[in-house]
Steps between C-alpha positions, in 0.01 A plus 500: 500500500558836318906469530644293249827279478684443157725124691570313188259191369640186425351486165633831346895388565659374189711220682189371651363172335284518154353178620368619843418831405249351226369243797452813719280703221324200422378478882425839489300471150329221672369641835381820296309335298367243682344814755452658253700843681434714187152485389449818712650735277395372186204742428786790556734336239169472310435900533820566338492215223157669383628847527782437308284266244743247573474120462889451547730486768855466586596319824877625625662309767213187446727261693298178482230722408375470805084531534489635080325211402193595757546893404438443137203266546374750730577798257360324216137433752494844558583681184329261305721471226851318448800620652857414423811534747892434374677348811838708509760442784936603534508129579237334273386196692419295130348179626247703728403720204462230317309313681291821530422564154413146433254553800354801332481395109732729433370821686750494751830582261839560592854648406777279507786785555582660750252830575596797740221637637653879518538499111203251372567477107317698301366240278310351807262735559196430755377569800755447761466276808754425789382234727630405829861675368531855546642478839798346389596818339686778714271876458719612262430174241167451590438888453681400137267236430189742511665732324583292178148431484394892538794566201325241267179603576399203640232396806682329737331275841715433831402196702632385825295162684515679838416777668832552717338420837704247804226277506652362176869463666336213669302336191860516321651343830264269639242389188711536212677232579264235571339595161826445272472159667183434367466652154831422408401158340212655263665771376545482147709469237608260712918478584632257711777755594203693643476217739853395569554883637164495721524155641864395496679848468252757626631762338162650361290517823806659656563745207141566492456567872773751454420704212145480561588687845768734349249596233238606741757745630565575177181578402394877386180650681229685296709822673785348368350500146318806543848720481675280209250632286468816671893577324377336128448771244187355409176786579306316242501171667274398782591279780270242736708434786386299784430151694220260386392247744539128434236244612790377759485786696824644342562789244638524154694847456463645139590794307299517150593785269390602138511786229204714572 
């Protein structure tokens, strides 16, 4: 699919329900993890971290912080060395984080207020990740998003858990499904509203059937990517920009780009 459709997700609408939109990420944090979708971009994300002679990143948009848990272990295999990543989100989803850090002694921090990811605080400085996020944001926003980090000098890594191809309109319509089913009961922290809307009130299969398949559409292509940064004022920063391939058959699109 090289078109791509901005129809509006569920989750980004400020009437929709805190309650199911933190069941939704948490299904989302869950099947990333659990396959494990970003482990193939890792050693780029580790190319930048050692360029940079970084140990510290800022997550923007975390979400759940969907699949971070399994990034940092893998970063820290790789590098060999500690890393540290600060969990930032416009909606901070608290009890996930939590639960997160607790998971992670500590190594997996987070910001309680509010962060927006086209003007990242100064006094959080790090290399910048976006996972599973950036096509929520219309060009214009997204385009913003890479710019902040160009104007504070910052290295900045663009993940997406897909690689924009139809085959994956059916896994969102005709596997997802059966999978919230079944991992629903051993996802943790445990909720039992988490339950009540996938059993009772289905309300997060449904919502997750229908932004998963609105943010495929969504999603930007590596061409997509390729002429954002082509309008940055930013000659002395160099882009990777591309589609790694995931065990599943699938691709991850990414964009990595640092201070040369």
């Amino acid at each position: 699919m090289k078109f791509r459709l901005h129809l509006f997700e569920l989750e980004d609408q400020a009437w929709f329900p805190h309650v199911v939109r933190q069941g939704m990420m948490d299904v989302l944090r869950f099947m990333i993890t659990a396959i494990g979708i970003y482990k193939p971009i890792v050693p780029f994300l580790a190319k930048g971290l050692a360029h940079r002679q970084h140990n510290q990143l800022v997550d923007l948009c975390s979400g759940a912080g969907g699949g971070i848990q399994q990034v940092w272990r893998e970063l820290e295999k790789q590098m060999g060395q500690s890393v540290t990543i600060t969990l930032t989100d416009k909606f901070p989803n608290l009890e996930a984080y939590q639960y997160l850090a607790h998971q992670s002694n500590g190594a997996l921090r987070f910001e309680e207020r509010s962060v927006d990811a086209t003007a990242v605080p100064p006094f959080m400085p790090g290399f910048r990740t976006v996972f599973s996020a950036f096509h929520h944001f219309r060009p214009q926003t997204a385009t913003a998003i890479l710019a902040d980090a160009v104007r504070q000098n910052q290295g900045i890594g663009v993940f997406e858990g897909a690689g924009k191809r139809w085959h994956e309109l059916l896994l969102v319509w005709f596997v997802f499904p059966w999978i919230i089913l079944l991992i629903t009961p051993f996802i943790r922290p445990f909720t039992w509203s988490r339950l009540f809307f996938t059993y009772l009130v289905p309300l997060i299969p449904l919502g997750t059937i229908w932004d998963g398949t609105v943010s495929l559409l969504r999603l930007y292509t590596p061409e997509h990517l390729q002429k954002m940064v082509s309008t940055l004022n930013a000659p002395h920063y160099t882009w990777h920009i591309g589609r790694a391939k995931h065990w599943s058959g699938t691709n991850v699109i990414y964009l990595v780009g640092y201070p040369s």
